[in-house]
Structures are given as structure tokens and as C-alpha cells.
C-alpha positions as CSV (number, residue, x, y, z in Angstrom):
1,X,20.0,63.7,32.1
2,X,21.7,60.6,34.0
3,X,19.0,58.4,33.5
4,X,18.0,59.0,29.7
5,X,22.1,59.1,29.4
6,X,21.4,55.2,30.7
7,X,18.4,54.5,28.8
8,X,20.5,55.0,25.2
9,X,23.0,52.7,26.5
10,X,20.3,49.8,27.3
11,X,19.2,46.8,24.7
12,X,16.0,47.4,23.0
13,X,15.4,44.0,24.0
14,X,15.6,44.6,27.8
15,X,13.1,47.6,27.2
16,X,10.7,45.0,25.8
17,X,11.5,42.5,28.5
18,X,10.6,45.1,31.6
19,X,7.5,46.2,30.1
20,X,5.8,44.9,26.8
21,X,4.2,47.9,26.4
22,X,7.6,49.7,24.6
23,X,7.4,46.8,22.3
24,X,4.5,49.1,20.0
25,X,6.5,52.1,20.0
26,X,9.6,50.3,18.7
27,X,7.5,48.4,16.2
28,X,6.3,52.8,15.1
29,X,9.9,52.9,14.4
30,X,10.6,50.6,12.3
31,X,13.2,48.7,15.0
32,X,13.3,45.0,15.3
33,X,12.9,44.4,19.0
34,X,12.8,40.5,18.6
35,X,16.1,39.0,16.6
36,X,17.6,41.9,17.1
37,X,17.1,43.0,20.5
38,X,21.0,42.8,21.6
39,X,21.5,46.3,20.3
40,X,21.2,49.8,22.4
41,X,18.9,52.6,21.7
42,X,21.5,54.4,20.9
43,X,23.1,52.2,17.9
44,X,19.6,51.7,16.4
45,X,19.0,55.3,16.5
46,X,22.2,56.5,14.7
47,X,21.4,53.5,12.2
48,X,17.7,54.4,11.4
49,X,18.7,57.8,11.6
50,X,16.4,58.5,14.6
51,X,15.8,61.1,17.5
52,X,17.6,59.3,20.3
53,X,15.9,61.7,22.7
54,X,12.4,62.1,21.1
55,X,12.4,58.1,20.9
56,X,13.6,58.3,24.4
57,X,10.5,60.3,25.1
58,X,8.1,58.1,24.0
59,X,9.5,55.3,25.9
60,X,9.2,57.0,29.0
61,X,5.8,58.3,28.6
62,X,4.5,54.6,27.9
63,X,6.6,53.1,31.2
64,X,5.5,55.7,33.3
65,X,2.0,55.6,32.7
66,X,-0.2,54.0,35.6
67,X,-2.4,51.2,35.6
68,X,-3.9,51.4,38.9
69,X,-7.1,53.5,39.1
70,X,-9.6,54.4,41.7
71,X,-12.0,56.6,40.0
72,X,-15.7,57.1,40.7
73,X,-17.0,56.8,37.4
74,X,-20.8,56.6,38.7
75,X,-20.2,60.2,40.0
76,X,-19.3,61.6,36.4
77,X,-22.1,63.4,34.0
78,X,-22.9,60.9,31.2
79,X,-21.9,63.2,28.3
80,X,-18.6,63.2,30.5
81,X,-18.2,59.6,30.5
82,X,-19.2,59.3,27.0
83,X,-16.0,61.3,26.2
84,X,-13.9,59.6,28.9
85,X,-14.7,56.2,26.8
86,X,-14.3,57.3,23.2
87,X,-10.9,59.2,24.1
88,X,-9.5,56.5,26.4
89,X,-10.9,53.2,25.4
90,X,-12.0,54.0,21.7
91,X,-8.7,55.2,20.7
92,X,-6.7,52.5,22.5
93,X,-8.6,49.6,20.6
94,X,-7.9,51.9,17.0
95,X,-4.4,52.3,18.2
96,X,-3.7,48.5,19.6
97,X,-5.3,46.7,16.4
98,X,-3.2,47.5,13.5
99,X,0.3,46.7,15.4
100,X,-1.3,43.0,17.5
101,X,-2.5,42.5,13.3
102,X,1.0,42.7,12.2
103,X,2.5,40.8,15.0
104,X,-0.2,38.0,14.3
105,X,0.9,37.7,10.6
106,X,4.5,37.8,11.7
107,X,3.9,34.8,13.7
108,X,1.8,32.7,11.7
109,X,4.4,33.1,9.0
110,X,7.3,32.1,10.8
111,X,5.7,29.7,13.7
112,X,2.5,28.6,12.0
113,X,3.6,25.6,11.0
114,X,4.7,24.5,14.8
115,X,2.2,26.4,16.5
116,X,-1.3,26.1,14.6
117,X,-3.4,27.5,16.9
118,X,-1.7,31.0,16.5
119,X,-3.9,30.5,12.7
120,X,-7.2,30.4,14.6
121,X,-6.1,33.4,17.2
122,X,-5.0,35.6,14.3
123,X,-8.6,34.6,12.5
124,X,-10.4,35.4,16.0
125,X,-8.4,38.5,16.5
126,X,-9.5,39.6,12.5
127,X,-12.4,39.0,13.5
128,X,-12.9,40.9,16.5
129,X,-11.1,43.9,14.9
130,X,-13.6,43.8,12.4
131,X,-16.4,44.3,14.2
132,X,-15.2,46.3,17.0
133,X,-14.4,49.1,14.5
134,X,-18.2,48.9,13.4
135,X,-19.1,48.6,17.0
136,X,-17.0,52.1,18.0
137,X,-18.5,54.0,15.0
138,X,-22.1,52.8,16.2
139,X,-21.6,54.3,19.4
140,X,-19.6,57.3,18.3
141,X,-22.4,57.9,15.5
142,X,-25.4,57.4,17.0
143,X,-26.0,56.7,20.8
144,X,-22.9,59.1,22.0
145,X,-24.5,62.2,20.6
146,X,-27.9,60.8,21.4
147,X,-27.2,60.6,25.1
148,X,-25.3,63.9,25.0
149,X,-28.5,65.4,23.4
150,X,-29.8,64.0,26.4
151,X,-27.5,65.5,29.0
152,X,-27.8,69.1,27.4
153,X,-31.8,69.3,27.3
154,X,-31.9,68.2,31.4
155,X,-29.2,71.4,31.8
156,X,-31.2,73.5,29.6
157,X,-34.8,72.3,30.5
158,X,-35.8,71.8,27.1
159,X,-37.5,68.8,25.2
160,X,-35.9,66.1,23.2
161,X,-36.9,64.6,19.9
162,X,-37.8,61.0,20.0
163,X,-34.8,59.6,18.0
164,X,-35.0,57.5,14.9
165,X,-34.1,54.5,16.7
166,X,-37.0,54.7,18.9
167,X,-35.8,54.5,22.6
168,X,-32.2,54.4,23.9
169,X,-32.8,50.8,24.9
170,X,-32.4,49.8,21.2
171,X,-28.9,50.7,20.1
172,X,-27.8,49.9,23.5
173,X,-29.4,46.5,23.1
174,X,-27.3,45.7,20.2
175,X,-24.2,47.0,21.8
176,X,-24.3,44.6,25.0
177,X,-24.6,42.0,22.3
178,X,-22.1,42.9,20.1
179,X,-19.9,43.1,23.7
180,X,-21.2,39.7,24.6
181,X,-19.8,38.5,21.2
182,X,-16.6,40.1,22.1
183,X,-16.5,38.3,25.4
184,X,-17.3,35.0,24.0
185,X,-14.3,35.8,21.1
186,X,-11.7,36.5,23.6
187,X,-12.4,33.6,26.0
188,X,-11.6,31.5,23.3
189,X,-8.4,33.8,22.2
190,X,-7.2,33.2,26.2
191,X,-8.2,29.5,26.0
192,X,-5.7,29.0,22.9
193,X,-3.8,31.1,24.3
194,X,-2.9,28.9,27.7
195,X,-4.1,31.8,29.4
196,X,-1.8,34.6,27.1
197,X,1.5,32.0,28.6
198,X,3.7,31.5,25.4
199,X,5.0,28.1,24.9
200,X,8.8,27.2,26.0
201,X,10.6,27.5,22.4
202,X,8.5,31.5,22.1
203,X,10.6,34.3,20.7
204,X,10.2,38.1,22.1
205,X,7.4,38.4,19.4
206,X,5.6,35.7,20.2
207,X,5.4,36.7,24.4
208,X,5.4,40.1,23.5
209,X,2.3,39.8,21.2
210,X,0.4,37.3,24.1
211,X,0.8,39.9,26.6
212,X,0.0,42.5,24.0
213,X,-3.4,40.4,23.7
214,X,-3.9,40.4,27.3
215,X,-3.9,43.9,27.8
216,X,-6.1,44.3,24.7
217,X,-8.5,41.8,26.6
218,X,-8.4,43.9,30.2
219,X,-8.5,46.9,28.2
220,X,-12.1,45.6,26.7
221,X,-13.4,44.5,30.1
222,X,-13.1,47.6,31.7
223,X,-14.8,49.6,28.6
224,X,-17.5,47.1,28.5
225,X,-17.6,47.7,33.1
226,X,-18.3,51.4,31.9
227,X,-20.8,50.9,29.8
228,X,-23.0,48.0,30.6
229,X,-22.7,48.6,34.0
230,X,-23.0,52.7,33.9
231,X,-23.4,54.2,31.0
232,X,-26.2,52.1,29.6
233,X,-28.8,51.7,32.8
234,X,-28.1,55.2,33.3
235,X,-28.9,56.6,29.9
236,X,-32.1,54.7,29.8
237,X,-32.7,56.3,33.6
238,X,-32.0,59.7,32.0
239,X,-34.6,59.0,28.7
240,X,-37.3,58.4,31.0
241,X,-37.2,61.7,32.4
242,X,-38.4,63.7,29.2
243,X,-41.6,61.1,29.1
């Protein structure tokens, strides 16, 4: 009780500072965490007429969540994995785009003029979101269910239809290069960028938003890792088994 006692009495801005990460859930508030950072959770919460504990909450659940992993993902059942992507991976890029949108706007409104490449980032990040929500309906749609099919008739022992696309190695064709076009996007987005290091003059919005774009970035190379390098081959191992 102590430490969330502690936590109301802290600056939303030093939140942000320890871990960018809080930065979205204020932003789902409605509080300013950049120009006017200097204020406590629990003043912006008796302003806005918010939960001080439920907010609270959701500040802890995002700073205590763990970033180091050692999973075997080769030892998981594909229709396993499948999920393990959409729920993890699929949601996070649904979740991430609209609020690293808004913060892209925000900045090429108020720094545009200084800081012109933030126009072509924000167009490269439109981009990207564009065709990665195509991209994640493909693969919910049609090759998810496909190689779940799959996974289900080798438990069952029973036959499998020869799907509309042919072979498995089509759609999964045309989802490495959709991810190579991803790749190719965001090494350009870390290249103007400077590597995701804001300049020296950058508000809380501006470094919160670059390390929001980094995370987007390693959050992309490890769902691409899952699929290219397990998902896929294994898939097209598993079709070749009913022919």
C-alpha cells in the first residue's frame, strides 16, 4: 500500500522518464505527460476525475512486465504458435499503431518545421501501418486457419483439402515479402531516426515517441524470427505429409 501510496505522489513525467512504456497508458487517459509532466498522479487524477488506483494498476502491470525471454518456440505445436503470434505480436502492432500515429502528428505539427525528417518517418510509419494491418488479416484469414486445419487432420488422421491457394508456400511467399518490405521500411525509419537518438533540443514526446518506434521495430523482428524462421518452413514440412 506503501509503494502505490508513493507512486500517486510521483510526476507523470518521471514515470515516462524510467520507462517509456507508461507513456501509452497516460496518452489512454487523456493526461499530457510531455508539457505537463511536473504534476503527480495524484493531482491529474483528482483533475480528470480518474481512478488513482485503477490508473495506478495499469502502470504497474506495464513496468512490471518482462522483456527477457528464453522460450523454445521450435518445441511448440504450430496451431500453438499460430495463436502465441496473433495474441502477442498481432495485437501489440493493432495496439502500438494508433497511439505512435498520434504522437507522429503531434510532432510534425509542432517540430516539423525544425525537424523535417520527422515528415518522412511519420509518411514511412503511415505507411507501414497500412500494410501491416492488411498483412495481419492475411495471416489471420487465410494461412492461420489453413495450418491449423493442418495441425488437426495429423491428430485426427484424416485428409486435407488442397486449399484455394494451391500449396502453403504461396501465401507464405507473399508474407516473407510483405516482411522484407517491412524490414527495408524501418531501416530507413532508424536511419532518420539516428538510430531512435532524439536530437538535443527533443521534448518528452519527441524521445518518448523514438523509443516508442524502437520497440515497435524489435517487437516486428521477433514476430517476423517466428515466422520466417519457424512457422513458415515448418508448415510447408507439415503440408508435405498429407501428399
Amino acid at each position: 500500500m506503501e509503494v502505490l501510496n508513493n507512486n500517486a505522489q510521483k510526476e507523470v513525467g518521471q514515470f515516462v522518464a524510467e520507462d517509456f512504456r507508461t507513456a501509452a497508458v497516460f496518452s489512454n487517459y487523456g493526461i499530457d505527460f510531455c508539457c505537463r509532466g511536473n504534476r503527480s498522479v495524484e493531482e491529474v487524477c483528482e483533475k480528470n476525475n480518474i481512478d488513482t488506483n485503477e490508473l495506478l494498476d495499469k502502470l504497474e502491470a506495464v513496468t512490471s512486465a518482462q522483456n527477457g525471454e528464453t522460450i523454445d518456440y521450435k518445441s511448440w505445436p504450430l496451431d500453438l504458435l499460430a495463436d502465441y503470434i496473433e495474441k502477442k505480436h498481432h495485437r501489440y502492432v493493432e495496439e502500438k499503431i494508433p497511439v505512435l500515429r498520434q504522437f507522429l502528428a503531434k510532432l510534425c505539427r509542432v517540430h516539423g518545421e525544425r525537424h523535417p525528417e520527422l515528415l518522412v518517418i511519420n509518411d514511412l510509419f503511415t505507411a507501414s501501418a497500412g500494410e501491416l494491418a492488411a498483412h495481419l488479416k492475411k495471416e489471420e484469414l487465410i494461412l492461420f486457419p489453413f495450418v491449423k486445419k493442418m495441425v488437426g487432420a495429423t491428430i485426427s488422421q484424416a485428409a486435407v483439402e488442397a486449399p484455394h491457394f494451391g500449396t502453403v508456400e504461396n501465401p507464405i511467399a507473399m508474407m516473407m515479402d510483405e516482411h522484407d518490405n517491412e524490414g527495408v521500411r524501418f531501416r530507413k525509419i532508424a536511419e532518420l531516426t539516428n538510430n531512435y537518438n532524439p536530437p538535443a533540443d527533443a521534448c518528452n514526446t519527441f524521445r518518448v515517441t523514438y523509443a516508442m518506434l524502437e520497440e515497435f521495430e524489435q517487437d516486428l523482428h521477433k514476430h517476423i524470427h517466428l515466422e520466417n524462421n519457424i512457422l513458415f518452413p515448418q508448415a510447408i514440412k507439415l503440408e508435405k505429409q498429407f501428399h
